[in-house]
N, C-alpha and C positions, 0 to 999 in steps of 0.2 A: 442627092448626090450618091451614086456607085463607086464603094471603095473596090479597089482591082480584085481586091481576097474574094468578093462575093463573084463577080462578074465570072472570075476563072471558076468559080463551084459550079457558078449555076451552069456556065459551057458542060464543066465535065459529068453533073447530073443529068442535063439533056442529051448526052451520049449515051448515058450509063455506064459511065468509069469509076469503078471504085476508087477512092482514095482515104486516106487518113491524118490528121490534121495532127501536129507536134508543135513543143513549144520548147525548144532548145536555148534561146537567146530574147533578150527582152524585147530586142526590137524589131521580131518579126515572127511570122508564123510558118512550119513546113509541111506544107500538100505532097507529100509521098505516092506516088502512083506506080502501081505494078501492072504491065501489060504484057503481053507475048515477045519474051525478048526482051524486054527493056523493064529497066529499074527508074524511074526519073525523082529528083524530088527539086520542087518548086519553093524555094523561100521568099515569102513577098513579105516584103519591107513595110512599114508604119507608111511613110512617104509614098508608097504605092509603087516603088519599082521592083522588080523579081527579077532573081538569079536561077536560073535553071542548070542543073547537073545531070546528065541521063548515063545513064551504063547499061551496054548495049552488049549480051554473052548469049551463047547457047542455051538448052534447058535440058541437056545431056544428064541423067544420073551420072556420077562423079564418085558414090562410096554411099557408106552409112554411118552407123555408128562412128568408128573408128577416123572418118572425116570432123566428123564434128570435134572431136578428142583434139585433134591436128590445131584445127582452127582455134579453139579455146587453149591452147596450149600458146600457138603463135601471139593470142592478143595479150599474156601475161608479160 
């Protein structure tokens, strides 16, 4: 029996998509994937359903240094 968590790896290693596995919540696992343009991240569930989130921006420079300062500042 294929749980969904392997089934979506093995898809996105037969692509060759990197991705990155988290573990925020007990009851499930986050496949974070970064592509051109998009940000996605895949939470699949114990029970085997997934909520997918993607966030779709430019890849424009933006600043440097002093962006980051901004950003760390706002999340205080």
């Amino acid at each position: 029996m294929n749980h969904t968590l392997f089934t979506l790896l093995d898809k996105l290693d037969a692509e060759k998509i990197h991705y990155t596995l988290a573990r925020h919540r007990s009851d499930s696992v986050l496949v974070a994937v970064t592509v051109v343009g998009q940000r996605i991240e895949i939470d699949v569930f114990r029970d085997g359903h997934m909520e997918v989130s993607r966030f779709v921006g430019h890849e424009d420079i933006e600043g440097g240094a002093e962006l980051i300062n901004s950003i760390v500042e706002l999340g205080r």
